[in-house]
Every structure is written in structure tokens, then in C-alpha cells.
C-alpha positions in Angstrom: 90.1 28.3 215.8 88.8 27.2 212.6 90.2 27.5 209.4 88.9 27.3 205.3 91.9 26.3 202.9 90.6 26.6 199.4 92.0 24.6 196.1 91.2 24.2 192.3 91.4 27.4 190.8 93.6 28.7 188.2 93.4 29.2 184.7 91.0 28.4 181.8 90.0 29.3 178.5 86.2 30.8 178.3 83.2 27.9 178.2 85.7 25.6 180.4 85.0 24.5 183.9 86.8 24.6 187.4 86.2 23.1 190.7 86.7 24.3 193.8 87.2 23.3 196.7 86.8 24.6 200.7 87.8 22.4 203.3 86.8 23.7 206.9 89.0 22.2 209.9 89.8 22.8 213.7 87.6 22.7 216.8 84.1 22.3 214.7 80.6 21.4 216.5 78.9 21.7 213.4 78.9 24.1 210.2 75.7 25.9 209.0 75.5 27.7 205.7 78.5 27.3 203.4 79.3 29.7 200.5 81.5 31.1 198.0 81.8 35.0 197.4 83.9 36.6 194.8 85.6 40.3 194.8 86.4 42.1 191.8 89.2 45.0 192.6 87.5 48.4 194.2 84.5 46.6 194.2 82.0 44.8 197.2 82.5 41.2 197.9 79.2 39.6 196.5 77.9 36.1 196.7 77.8 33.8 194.3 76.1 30.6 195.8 75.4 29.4 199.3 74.1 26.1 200.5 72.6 24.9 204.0 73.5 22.2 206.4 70.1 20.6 204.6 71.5 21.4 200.8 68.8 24.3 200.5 70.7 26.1 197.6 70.8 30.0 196.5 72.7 31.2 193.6 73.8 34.7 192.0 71.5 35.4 188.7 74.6 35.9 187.1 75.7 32.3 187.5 72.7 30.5 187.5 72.2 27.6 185.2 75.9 27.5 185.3 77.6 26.9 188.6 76.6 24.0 191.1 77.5 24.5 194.7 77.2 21.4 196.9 78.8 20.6 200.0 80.2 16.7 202.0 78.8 17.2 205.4 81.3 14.2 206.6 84.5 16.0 205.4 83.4 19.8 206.5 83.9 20.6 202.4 82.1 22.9 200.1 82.7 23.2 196.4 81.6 25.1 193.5 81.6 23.7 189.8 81.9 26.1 187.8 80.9 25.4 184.0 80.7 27.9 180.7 83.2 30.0 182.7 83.3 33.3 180.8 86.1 36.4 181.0 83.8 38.4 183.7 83.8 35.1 186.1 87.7 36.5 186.3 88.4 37.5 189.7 89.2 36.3 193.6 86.8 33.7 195.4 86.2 33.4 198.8 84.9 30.6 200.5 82.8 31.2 203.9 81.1 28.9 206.6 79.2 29.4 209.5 80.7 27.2 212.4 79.7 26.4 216.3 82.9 25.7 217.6 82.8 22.7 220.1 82.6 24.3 223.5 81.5 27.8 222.4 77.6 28.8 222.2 76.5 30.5 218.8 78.2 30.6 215.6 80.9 32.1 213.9 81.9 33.4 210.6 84.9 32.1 208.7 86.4 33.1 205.7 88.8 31.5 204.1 91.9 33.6 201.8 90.8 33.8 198.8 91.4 32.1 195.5 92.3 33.5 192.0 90.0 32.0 188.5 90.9 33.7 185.4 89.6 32.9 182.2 90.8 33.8 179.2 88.8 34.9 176.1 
């Protein structure tokens, strides 16, 4: 199996910053696309930035010009800086990663369990 632990959120005050952190481990081959999602309560989970195995790049309007995903190929880690944070960035991320598993054809979703980032106004 594989599993995503994510780290670094928390509290701020609005126009801080946060990093955080998704670290991907178990039997891995190799890891595709890597991403965070957030999920406001009653509402759809909806991505906020996603990055390839080549660091092709794809952000949420909402976010642009103010988040920076980027990913460390050698430790299986994704992360998302998160700058300019404002009250409506409050909710639960979710880290994901596409994973062939060594010894298993195809590729595989993992999500990992969430993390809370709430900022205060």
C-alpha cells in the first residue's frame, strides 16, 4: 500500500503564509501527478494546484498568483506555499498522488487525510 501523511498547517492571521507538506511512502514504482484539493463543509472537493512528474504546473484561479505547488521527486514529497492567505482559504486540504506501485501494472489514486488551514481575519 501506499500512504500520503500531510504536515504544516494550522493557524494564521490573513496575508500570512503556510507550507505544506505531502510525503508519499510504501511500495512506490513511481508517482505521476501530485496535487492538493481542499473541501469546504457540504461542499465538492476542488483542486487547488497539481503538478507532473515533469513540474508542468496547473492552479485554481482563485489562488493563482498566490500559491506555489512544487514537488522533490527524490523524497516522493509535494508541497504547497501558500502566501496572502485570506479568511476564504479556511478549510480542509487534501493531498493526492498518482502511484505505480512496484509489481502492479497501472496507477493508482492516493489520497491522503486531510489537513485543517484557518486564517483568521
Amino acid at each position: 500500500q501506499v500512504q500520503l501523511e500531510e504536515s504544516g498547517g494550522g493557524l494564521v492571521q490573513a496575508g500570512g503564509s503556510l507550507r505544506l507538506s505531502c510525503a508519499a511512502s510504501g511500495r512506490i514504482f513511481s508517482i505521476y501527478s501530485m496535487g492538493w484539493y481542499r473541501q469546504a463543509p457540504g461542499k465538492q472537493r476542488e483542486l487547488v494546484a497539481a503538478i507532473s512528474s515533469s513540474g508542468t504546473t496547473d492552479y485554481a484561479d482563485s489562488v493563482k498568483g498566490r500559491f506555489t505547488i512544487s514537488r522533490d521527486n527524490a523524497k516522493n514529497t509535494v508541497y504547497l506555499q501558500m502566501n496572502s492567505l485570506q479568511p476564504e482559504d479556511t478549510v480542509v486540504y487534501y493531498c493526492n498522488a498518482d502511484v505505480r506501485r512496484v509489481g502492479v501494472p497501472g496507477l493508482d489514486r492516493y489520497w491522503g487525510q486531510g489537513i485543517q488551514v484557518t486564517v483568521s481575519s
